[in-house]
C-alpha positions as CSV (number, residue, x, y, z in Angstrom):
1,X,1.9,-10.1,-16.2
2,X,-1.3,-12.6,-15.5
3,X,-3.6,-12.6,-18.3
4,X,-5.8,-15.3,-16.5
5,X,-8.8,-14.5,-15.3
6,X,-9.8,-12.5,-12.5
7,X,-9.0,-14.6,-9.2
8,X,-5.8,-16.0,-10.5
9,X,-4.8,-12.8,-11.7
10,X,-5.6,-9.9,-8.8
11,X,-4.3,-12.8,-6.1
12,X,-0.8,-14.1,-8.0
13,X,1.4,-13.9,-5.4
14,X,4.8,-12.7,-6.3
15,X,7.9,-13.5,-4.5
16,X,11.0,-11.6,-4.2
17,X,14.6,-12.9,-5.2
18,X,16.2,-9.4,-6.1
19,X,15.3,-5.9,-6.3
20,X,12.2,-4.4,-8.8
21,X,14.2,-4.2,-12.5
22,X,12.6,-3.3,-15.5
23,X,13.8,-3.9,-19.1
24,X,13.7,-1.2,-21.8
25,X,15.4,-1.6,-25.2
26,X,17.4,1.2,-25.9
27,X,15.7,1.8,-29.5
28,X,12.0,1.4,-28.0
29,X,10.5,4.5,-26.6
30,X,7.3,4.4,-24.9
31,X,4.5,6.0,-27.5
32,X,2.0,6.7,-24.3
33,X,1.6,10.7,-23.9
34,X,3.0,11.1,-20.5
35,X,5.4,12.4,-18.0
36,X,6.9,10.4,-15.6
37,X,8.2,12.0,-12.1
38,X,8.9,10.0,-9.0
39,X,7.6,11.3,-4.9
40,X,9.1,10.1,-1.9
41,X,6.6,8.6,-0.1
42,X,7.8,6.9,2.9
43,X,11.6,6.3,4.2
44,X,13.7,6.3,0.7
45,X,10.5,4.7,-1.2
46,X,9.6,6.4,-4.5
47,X,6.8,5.9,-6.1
48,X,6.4,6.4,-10.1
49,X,4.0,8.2,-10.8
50,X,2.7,9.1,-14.3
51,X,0.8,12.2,-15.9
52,X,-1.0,12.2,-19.3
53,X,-1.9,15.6,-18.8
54,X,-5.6,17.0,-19.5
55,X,-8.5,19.5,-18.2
56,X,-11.0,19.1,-15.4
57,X,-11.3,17.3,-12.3
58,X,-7.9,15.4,-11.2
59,X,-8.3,11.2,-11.7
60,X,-5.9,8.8,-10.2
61,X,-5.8,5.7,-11.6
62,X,-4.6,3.0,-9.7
63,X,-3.4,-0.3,-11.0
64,X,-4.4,-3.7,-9.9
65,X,-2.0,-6.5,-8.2
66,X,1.1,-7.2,-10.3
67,X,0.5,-4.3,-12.9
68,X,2.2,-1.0,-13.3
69,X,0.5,2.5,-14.4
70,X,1.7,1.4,-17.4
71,X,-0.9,-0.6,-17.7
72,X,-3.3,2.4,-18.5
73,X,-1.3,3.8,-21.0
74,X,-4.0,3.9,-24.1
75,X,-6.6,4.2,-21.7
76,X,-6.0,6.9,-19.5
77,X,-5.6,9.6,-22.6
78,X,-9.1,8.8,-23.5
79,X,-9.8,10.2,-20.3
80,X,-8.1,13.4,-20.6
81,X,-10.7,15.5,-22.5
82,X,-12.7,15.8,-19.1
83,X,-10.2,15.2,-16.4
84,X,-7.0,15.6,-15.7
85,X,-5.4,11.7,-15.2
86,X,-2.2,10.4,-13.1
87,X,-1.6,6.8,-12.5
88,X,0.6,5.4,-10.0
89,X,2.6,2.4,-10.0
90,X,2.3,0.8,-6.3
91,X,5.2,0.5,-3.8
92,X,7.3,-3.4,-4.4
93,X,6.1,-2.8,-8.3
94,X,8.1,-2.1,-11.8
95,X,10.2,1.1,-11.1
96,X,8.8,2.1,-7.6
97,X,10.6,1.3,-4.6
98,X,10.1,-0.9,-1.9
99,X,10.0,-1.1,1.9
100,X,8.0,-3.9,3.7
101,X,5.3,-2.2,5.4
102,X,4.1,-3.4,9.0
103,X,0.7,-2.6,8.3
104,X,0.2,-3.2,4.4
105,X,-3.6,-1.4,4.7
106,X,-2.4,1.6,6.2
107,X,0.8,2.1,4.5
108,X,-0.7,1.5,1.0
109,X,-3.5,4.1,1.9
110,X,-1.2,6.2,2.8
111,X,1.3,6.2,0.3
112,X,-2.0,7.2,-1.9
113,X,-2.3,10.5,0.4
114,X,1.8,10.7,-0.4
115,X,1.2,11.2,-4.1
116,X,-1.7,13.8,-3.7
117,X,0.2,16.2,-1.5
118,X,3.4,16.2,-3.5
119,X,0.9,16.7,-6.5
120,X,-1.5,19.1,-4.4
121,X,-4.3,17.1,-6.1
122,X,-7.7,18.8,-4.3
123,X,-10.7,16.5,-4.4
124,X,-9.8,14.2,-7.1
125,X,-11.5,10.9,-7.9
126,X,-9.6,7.5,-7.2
127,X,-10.0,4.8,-9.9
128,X,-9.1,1.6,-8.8
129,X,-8.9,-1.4,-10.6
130,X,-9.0,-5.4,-8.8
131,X,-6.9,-5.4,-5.8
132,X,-6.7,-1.1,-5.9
133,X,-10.2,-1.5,-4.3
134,X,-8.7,-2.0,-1.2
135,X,-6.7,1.1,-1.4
136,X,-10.1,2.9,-2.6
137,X,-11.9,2.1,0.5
138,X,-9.1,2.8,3.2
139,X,-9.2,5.9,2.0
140,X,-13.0,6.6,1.6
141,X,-13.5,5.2,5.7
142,X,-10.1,7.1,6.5
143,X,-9.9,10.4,4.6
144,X,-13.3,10.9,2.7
145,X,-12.6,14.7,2.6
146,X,-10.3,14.0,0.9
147,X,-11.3,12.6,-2.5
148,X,-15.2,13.4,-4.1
149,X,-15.6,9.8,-5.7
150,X,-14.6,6.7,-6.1
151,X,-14.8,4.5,-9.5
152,X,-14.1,0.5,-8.5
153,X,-13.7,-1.6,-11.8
154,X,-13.3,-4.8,-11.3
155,X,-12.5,-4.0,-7.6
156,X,-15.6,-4.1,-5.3
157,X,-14.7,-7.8,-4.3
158,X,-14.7,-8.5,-0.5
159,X,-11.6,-6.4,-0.2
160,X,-13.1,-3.4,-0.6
161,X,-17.0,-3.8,0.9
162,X,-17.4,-6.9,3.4
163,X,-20.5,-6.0,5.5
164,X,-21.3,-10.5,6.1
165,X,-23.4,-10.3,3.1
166,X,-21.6,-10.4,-0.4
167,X,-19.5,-12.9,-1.3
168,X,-15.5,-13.7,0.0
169,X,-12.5,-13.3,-2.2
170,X,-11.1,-16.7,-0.8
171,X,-14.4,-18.5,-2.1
172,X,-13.9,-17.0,-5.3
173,X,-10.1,-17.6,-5.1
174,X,-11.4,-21.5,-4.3
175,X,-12.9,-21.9,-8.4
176,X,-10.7,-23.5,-10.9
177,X,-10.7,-21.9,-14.1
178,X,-9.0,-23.4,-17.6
179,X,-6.0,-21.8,-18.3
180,X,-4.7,-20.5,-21.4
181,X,-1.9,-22.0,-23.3
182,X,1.5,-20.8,-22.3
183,X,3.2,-18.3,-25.0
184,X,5.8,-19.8,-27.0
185,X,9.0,-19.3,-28.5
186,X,7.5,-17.4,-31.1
187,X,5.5,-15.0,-29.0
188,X,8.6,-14.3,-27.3
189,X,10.6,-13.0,-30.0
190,X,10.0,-9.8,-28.8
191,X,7.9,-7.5,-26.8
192,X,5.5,-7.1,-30.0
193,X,4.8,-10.5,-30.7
194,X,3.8,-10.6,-26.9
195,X,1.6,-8.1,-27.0
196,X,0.2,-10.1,-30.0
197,X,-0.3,-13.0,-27.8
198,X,-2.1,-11.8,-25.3
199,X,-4.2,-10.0,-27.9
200,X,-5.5,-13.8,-29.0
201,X,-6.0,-14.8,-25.9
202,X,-7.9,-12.1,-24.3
203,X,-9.2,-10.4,-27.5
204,X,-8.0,-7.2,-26.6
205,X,-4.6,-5.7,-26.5
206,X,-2.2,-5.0,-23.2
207,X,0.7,-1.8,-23.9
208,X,3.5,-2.8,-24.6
209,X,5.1,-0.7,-22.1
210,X,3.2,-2.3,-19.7
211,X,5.1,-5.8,-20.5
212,X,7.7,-4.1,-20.7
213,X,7.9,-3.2,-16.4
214,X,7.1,-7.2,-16.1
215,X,9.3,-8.7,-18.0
216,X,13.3,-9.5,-18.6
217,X,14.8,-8.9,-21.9
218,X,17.4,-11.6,-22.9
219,X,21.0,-10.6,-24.5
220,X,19.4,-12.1,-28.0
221,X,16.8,-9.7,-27.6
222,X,14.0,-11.6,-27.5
223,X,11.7,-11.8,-24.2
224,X,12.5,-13.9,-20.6
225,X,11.3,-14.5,-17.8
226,X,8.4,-13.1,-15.8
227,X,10.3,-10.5,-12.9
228,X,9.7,-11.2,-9.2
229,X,8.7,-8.5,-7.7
230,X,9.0,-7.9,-3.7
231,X,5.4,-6.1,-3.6
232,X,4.0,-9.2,-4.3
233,X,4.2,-10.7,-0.4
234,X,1.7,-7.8,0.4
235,X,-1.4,-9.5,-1.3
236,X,-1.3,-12.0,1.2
237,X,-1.8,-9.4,4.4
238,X,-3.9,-7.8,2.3
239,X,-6.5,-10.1,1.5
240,X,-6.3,-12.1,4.9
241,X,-5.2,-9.6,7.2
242,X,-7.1,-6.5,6.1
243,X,-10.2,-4.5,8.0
244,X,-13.7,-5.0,6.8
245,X,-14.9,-2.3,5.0
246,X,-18.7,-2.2,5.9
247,X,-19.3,1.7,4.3
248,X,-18.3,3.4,1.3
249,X,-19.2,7.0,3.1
250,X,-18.8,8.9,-0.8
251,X,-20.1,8.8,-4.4
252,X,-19.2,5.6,-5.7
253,X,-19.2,3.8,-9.3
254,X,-19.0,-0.2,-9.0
255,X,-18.6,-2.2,-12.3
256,X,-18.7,-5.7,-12.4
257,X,-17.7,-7.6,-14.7
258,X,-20.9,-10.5,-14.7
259,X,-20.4,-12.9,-16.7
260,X,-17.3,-12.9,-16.7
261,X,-14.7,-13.4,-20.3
262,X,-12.4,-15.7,-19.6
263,X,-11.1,-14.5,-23.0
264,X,-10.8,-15.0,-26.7
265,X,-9.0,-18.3,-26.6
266,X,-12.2,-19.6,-24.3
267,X,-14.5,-18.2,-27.2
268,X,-12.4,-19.9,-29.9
269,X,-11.8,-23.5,-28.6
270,X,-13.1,-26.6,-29.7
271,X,-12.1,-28.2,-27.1
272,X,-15.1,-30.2,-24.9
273,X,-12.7,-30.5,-22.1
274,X,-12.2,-26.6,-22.0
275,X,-15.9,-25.6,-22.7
276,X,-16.9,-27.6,-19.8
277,X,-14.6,-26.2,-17.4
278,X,-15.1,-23.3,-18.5
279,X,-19.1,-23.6,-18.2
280,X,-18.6,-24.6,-15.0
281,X,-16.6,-22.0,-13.5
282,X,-18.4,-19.3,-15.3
283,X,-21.8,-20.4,-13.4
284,X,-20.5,-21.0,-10.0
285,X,-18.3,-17.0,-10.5
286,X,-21.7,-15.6,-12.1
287,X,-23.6,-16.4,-8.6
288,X,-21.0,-15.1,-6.3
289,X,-20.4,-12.0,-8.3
290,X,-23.7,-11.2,-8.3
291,X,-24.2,-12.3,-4.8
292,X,-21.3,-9.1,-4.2
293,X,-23.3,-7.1,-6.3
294,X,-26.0,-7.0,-4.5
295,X,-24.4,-6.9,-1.2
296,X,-23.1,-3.2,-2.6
297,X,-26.5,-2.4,-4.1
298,X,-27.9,-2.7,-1.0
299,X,-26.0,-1.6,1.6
300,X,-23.9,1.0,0.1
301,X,-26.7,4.1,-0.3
302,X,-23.4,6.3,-2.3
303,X,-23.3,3.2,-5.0
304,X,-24.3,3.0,-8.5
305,X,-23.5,-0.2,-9.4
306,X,-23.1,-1.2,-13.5
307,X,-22.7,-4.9,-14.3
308,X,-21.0,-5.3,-18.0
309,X,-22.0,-9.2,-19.7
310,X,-19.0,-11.2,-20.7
311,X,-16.6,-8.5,-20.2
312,X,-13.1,-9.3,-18.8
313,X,-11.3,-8.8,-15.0
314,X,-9.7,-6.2,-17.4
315,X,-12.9,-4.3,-17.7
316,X,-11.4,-1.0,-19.1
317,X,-9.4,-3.0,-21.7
318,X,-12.0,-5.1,-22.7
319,X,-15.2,-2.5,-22.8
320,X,-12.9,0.6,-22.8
321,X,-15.8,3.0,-24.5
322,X,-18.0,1.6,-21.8
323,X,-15.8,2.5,-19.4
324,X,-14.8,6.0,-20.4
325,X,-18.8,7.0,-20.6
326,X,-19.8,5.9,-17.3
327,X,-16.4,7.5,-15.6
328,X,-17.5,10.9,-17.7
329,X,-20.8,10.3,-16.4
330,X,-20.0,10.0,-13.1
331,X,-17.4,12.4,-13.2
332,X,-19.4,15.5,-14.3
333,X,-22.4,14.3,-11.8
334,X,-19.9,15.2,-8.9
335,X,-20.7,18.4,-6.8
């Protein structure tokens, strides 16, 4: 997993070598509430999909580019007083399955639809995080009876609404942020220590299942390499071969993350060569996200658009309380 921020992260491109693997100690079990099934959504392609239970309106949570459903694992059960939350992990991706789609809008959109008729989800709301907005708006301009809103965190990049007046992904893509220092041997003793790492450098805490989908485990037992994945070559169509979505035809919840975090480690560095860079990258992302922000403001008539200061790409990690209020909110304000 990418813990860099936003552009680097929801565009890594992953390339495949083998098969999706995913390593599991055998004395480790996953502490996350849920129940995992897998649906058949297309020719032999299963899709994981998790449950953390819960009452009320359905929510499916899906994850941005690289990550599994595991990456919702704490935050998804705070959402389960008022909804009822599933999460699935995206075709090419941890332990779904993987068939190179001709058309990578269409067939993620509709791998989407898959999951809700095996689940006989009616009307639920679609939360999409980074690249997932993409998925968000097929769906809303191909299917709006479908779902009765739409919450885009971190996702309402030109991906998702492109009507000639926001700002592109590729210009974004384009800035050069500083980069965090690499983990070392010691944050790779295991999957703990990890998860400690990326707690420093982001200042907030990723599940350890989660790292768990993305990385090897070596015979010693401490943790490898990063896995290549063969959903990765589908970013590329995606973000240069997908429609413009110019209406969001539904009830929609937009947050932005404006300024941006680049993290903890940004925060705590007394480096000048760092602070600049990171000054500078800050700025120039600041005016195009709210460039995009404004391009939704006003031309999406359905949008309520929330823009969180200094929080991260990983807006539900970073601000999760935030998050959970304004999804409640929204949530109980559907019809």
């Amino acid at each position: 997993m990418l813990r860099v921020p936003f552009f680097l992260q929801c565009l890594a491109l992953f390339v495949c070598l083998s098969t999706p693997l995913f390593s599991q100690e055998s004395s480790w079990v996953d502490p996350s509430p849920h129940h995992i099934q897998f649906v058949t959504v297309d020719d032999a392609v299963r899709l994981e999909v998790l449950d953390w239970g819960g009452k009320g309106r359905p929510i499916l949570l899906l994850a941005g580019g690289g990550d599994t459903a595991h990456v919702f694992d704490d935050f998804a059960s705070k959402l389960t007083t008022f909804a009822h939350v599933y999460g699935i992990t995206r075709r090419g991706f941890g332990a779904s399955g993987y068939a190179s789609p001709d058309n990578v809008a269409d067939r993620l959109g509709e791998d989407v639809l898959a999951v809700m008729n095996a689940l006989k989800l009616e009307k639920p709301v679609l939360v999409g995080h980074s690249i997932a907005g993409a998925e968000l708006s097929w769906i809303a301009n191909h299917h709006p009876q479908r779902i009765a809103g739409l919450v885009y965190l971190e996702a309402g990049y030109s991906y998702a609404f492109d009507n000639g007046k926001g700002a592109s992904v590729m210009a974004m893509q384009a800035l050069q942020a500083p980069q965090p220092p690499a983990p070392n041997k010691v944050d790779l003793t295991s999957f703990g220590t990890l998860a400690n790492y990326y707690q420093r450098v982001n200042g907030f805490r990723t599940p350890e299942a989660e790292l768990r989908q993305e990385r090897e485990l070596d015979s010693n037992g401490t943790v490898g390499n990063q896995l290549d994945f063969p959903g990765g070559a589908m970013f590329v169509k995606l973000i240069t071969g997908s429609p413009k979505y110019t209406a969001i035809p539904l009830p929609a919840l937009f947050v932005f993350a404006n300024p941006h975090s680049l993290g903890a480690w940004v925060d705590h560095s007394t480096d000048p060569a760092v602070e600049t860079k990171a000054k500078a990258y800050s700025t120039e992302l600041a005016a195009l996200t709210a460039r995009q922000e404004d391009a939704i403001q006003n031309g999406v008539p359905n949008a309520h658009v929330i823009s969180l200061q200094h929080a991260h790409h990983y807006v539900y990690l970073s601000n999760e309380e935030d998050i959970v209020r304004e999804i409640r909110a929204f949530v109980s304000a559907l019809k």
